[in-house]
C-alpha positions as CSV (number, residue, x, y, z in Angstrom):
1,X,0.0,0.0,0.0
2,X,1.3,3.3,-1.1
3,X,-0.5,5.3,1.9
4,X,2.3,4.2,4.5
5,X,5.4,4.6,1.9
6,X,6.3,7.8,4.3
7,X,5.3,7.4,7.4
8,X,6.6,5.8,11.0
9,X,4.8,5.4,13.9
10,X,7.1,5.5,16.9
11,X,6.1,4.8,20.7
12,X,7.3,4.5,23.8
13,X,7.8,-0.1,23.4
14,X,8.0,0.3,19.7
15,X,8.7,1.6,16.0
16,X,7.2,0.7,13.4
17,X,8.7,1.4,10.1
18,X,7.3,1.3,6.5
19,X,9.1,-2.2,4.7
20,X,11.5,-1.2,2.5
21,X,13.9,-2.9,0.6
22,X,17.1,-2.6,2.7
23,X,14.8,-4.7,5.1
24,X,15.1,-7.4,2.8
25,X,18.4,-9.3,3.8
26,X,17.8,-9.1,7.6
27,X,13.8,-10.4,6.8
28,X,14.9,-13.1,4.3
29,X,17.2,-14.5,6.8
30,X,14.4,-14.9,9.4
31,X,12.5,-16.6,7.2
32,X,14.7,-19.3,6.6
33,X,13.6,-20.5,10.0
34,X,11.5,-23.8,9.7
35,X,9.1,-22.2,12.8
36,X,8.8,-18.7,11.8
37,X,7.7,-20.9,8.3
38,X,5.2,-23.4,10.3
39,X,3.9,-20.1,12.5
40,X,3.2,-17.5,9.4
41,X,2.8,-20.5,7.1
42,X,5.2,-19.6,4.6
43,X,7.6,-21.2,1.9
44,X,11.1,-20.1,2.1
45,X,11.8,-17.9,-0.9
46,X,14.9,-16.6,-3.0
47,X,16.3,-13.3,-1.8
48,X,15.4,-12.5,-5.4
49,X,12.0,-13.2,-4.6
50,X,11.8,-11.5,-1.5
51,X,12.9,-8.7,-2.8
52,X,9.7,-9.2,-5.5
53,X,7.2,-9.9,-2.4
54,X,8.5,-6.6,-0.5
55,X,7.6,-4.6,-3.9
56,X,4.3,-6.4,-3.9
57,X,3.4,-5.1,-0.2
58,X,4.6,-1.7,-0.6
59,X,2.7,-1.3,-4.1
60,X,-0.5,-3.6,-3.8
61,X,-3.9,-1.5,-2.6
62,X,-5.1,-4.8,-0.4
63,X,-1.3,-4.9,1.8
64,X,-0.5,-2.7,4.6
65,X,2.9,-3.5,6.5
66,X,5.4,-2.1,8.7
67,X,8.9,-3.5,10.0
68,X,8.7,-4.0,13.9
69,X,11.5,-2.1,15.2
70,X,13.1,-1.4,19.0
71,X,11.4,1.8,19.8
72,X,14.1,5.1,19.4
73,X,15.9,6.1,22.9
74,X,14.1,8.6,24.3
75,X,10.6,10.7,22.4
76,X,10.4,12.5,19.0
77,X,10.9,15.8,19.4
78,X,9.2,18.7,17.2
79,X,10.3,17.8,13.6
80,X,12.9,15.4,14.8
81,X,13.8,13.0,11.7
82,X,14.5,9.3,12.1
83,X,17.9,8.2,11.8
84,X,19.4,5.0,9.9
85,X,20.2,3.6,12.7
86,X,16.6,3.5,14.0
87,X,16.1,0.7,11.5
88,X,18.9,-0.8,11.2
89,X,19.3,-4.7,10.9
90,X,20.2,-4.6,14.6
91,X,17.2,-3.2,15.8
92,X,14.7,-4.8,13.8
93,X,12.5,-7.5,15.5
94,X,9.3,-8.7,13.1
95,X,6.8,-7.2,11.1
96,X,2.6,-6.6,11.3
97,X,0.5,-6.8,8.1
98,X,-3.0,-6.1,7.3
99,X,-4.2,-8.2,4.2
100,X,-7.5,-6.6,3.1
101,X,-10.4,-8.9,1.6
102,X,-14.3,-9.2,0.1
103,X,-16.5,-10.9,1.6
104,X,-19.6,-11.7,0.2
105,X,-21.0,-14.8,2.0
106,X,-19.8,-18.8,0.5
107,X,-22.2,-18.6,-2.1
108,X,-21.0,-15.1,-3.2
109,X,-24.5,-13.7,-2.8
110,X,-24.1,-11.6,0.4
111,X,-23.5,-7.8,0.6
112,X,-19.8,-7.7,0.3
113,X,-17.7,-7.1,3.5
114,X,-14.3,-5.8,3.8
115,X,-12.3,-7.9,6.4
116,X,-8.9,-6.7,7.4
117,X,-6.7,-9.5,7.8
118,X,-3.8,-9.1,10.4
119,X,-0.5,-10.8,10.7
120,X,1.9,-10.1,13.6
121,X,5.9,-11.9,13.7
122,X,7.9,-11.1,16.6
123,X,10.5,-13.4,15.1
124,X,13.8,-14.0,17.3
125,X,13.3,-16.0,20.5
126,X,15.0,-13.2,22.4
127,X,12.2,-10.4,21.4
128,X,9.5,-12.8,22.5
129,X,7.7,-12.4,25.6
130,X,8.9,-9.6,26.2
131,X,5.9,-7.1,25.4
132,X,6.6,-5.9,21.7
133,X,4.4,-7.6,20.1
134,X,1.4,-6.5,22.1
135,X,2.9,-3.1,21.4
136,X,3.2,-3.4,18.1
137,X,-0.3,-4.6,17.7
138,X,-2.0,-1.8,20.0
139,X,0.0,0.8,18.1
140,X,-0.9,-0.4,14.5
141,X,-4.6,-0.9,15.5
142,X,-4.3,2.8,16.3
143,X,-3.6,4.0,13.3
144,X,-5.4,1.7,11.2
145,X,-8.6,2.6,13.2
146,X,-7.6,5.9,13.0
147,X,-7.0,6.0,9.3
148,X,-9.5,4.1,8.1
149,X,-10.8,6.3,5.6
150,X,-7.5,6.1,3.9
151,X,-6.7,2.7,4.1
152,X,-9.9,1.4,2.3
153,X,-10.2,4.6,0.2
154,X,-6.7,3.2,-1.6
155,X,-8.0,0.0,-1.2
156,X,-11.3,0.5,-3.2
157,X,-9.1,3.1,-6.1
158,X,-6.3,0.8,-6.6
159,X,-7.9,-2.9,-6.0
160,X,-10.2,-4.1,-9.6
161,X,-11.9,-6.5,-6.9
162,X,-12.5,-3.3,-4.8
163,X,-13.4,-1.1,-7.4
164,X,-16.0,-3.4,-8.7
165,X,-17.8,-4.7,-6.0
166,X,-17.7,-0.9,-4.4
167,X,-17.0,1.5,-6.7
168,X,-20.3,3.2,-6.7
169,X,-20.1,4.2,-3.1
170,X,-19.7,7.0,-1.7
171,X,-16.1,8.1,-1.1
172,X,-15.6,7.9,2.6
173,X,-18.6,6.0,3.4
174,X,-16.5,2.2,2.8
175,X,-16.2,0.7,6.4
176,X,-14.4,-2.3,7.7
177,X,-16.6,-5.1,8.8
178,X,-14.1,-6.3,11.0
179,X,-10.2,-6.8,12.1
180,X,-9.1,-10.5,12.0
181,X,-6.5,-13.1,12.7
182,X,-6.1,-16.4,12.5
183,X,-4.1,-18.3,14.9
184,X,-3.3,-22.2,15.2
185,X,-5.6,-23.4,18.2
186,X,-1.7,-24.5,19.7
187,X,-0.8,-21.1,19.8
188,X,-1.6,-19.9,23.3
189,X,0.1,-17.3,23.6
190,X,-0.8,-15.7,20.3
191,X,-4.7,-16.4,21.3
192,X,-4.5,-14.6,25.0
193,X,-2.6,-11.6,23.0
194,X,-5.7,-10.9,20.3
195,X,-8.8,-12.0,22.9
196,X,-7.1,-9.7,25.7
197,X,-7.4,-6.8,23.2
198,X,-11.1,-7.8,22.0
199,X,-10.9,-9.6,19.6
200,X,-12.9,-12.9,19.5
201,X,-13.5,-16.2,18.2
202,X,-15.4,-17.0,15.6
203,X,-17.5,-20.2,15.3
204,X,-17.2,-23.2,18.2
205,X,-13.8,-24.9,16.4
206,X,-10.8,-24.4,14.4
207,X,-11.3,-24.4,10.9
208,X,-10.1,-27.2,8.0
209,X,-6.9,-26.0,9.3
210,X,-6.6,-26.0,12.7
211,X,-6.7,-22.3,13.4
212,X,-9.4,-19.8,15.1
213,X,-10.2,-16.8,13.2
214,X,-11.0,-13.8,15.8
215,X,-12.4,-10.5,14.9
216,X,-12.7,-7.7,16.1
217,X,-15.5,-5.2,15.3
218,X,-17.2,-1.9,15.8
219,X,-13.7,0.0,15.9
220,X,-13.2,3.2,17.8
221,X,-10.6,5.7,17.7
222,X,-11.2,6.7,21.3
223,X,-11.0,2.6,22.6
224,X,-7.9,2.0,20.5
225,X,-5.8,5.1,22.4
226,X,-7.5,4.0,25.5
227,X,-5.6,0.2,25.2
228,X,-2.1,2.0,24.1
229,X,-3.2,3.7,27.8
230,X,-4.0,0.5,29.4
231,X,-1.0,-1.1,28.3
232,X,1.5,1.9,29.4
233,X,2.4,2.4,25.5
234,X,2.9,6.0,25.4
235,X,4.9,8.9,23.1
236,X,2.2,7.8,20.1
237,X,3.4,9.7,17.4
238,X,3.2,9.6,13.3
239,X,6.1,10.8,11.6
240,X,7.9,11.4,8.2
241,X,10.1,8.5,6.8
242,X,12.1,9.9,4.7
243,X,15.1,7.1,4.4
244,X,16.1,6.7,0.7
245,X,18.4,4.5,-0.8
């Protein structure tokens, strides 16, 4: 998605940082790792075609993604630029994505629906368990909430899927449904994370898969800051990326 290209969100446990492609290396060499492949469900790929796939997510109108990084020592100040160094390989620690889809019911008949599909990697064993990734989540829900206008406006511009099944609504007036995850039913810790932030399960069993979907619906901007309270992430605050290779 081309809305993010420009813009970091930094926070008191976090920083997340639009994927670019000196990313790449340091993200292709987590992925090599046969559990971050089981956990995200992912083939290993070619650095060649990571590269490709981190094109794809900055360019396509349904992908939204940041890099997880280390949050910056000490709080933005007034027009205070990021440094390389904020993202460097060193201080990166997973990624968060938001995969946008239609739905319109099995039988394709149903109203269509925009879903927001979110994926969350906290991928070393050292970064684990140690609150990012509950960071990371509260802050992106913050500004996804927050921009939601935008993110689905692109989405229904850009996307021929979009564009067809709404393109004679109402700039604007395009709403998600609902925020959603799926999560192998193994995955404890992953399934305390999104229900403890209210999102919950939908249907009485896993799917064909083995994983829960949980959503989360009737978004507020006022709710989502409140959590970043609850949770003690402060310093929320949007900035310019302006890193070029």
């Amino acid at each position: 998605m081309l809305l993010n290209a420009t813009t970091a969100i930094s926070a008191s446990k976090v920083l997340l940082v639009p994927y670019s492609t000196w990313h790449v290396p340091r993200y292709h060499e987590w992925m090599k790792d046969e559990e971050i492949q089981e956990a995200t469900a992912s083939e290993p790929l070619s650095l060649d075609e990571e590269y490709a796939m981190q094109e794809s997510w900055r360019n396509d109108a349904d992908k939204l993604t940041f890099i997880v990084c280390l949050p910056r020592q000490g709080a933005l100040i007034a027009d205070e630029e990021l440094t390389n160094e904020d993202d460097s390989p060193a201080r990166m620690i997973g990624d968060i994505n938001l995969f946008l889809r239609i739905d319109d019911g099995e039988e394709g008949t149903s109203a269509p629906q925009i879903i927001g599909e979110i994926e969350l990697m906290i991928a070393e064993k050292k970064d684990q368990r140690r609150g990012f990734g509950k960071a990371a989540l509260l802050t992106f829900l913050r500004y996804v909430i927050a921009r939601e206008s935008e993110v689905l406006g692109e989405f229904v511009s850009r996307d021929e899927g979009a564009k067809r099944a709404f393109g004679e609504v109402e700039a604007g007036k395009v709403k998600f449904e609902a925020l959603s995850v799926k999560i192998g039913q193994k995955n404890e810790r992953s399934l305390a994370l999104f229900e403890g932030v209210g999102f919950e399960k939908v249907g009485e069993e896993p799917n064909y898969f083995g994983e829960w979907e949980l959503r989360r619906a009737g978004l507020n901007i006022d709710e989502a800051k409140g959590d970043l309270v609850k949770a003690d992430v402060g310093q929320y605050k949007e900035v310019t990326y302006g890193r070029r290779e």
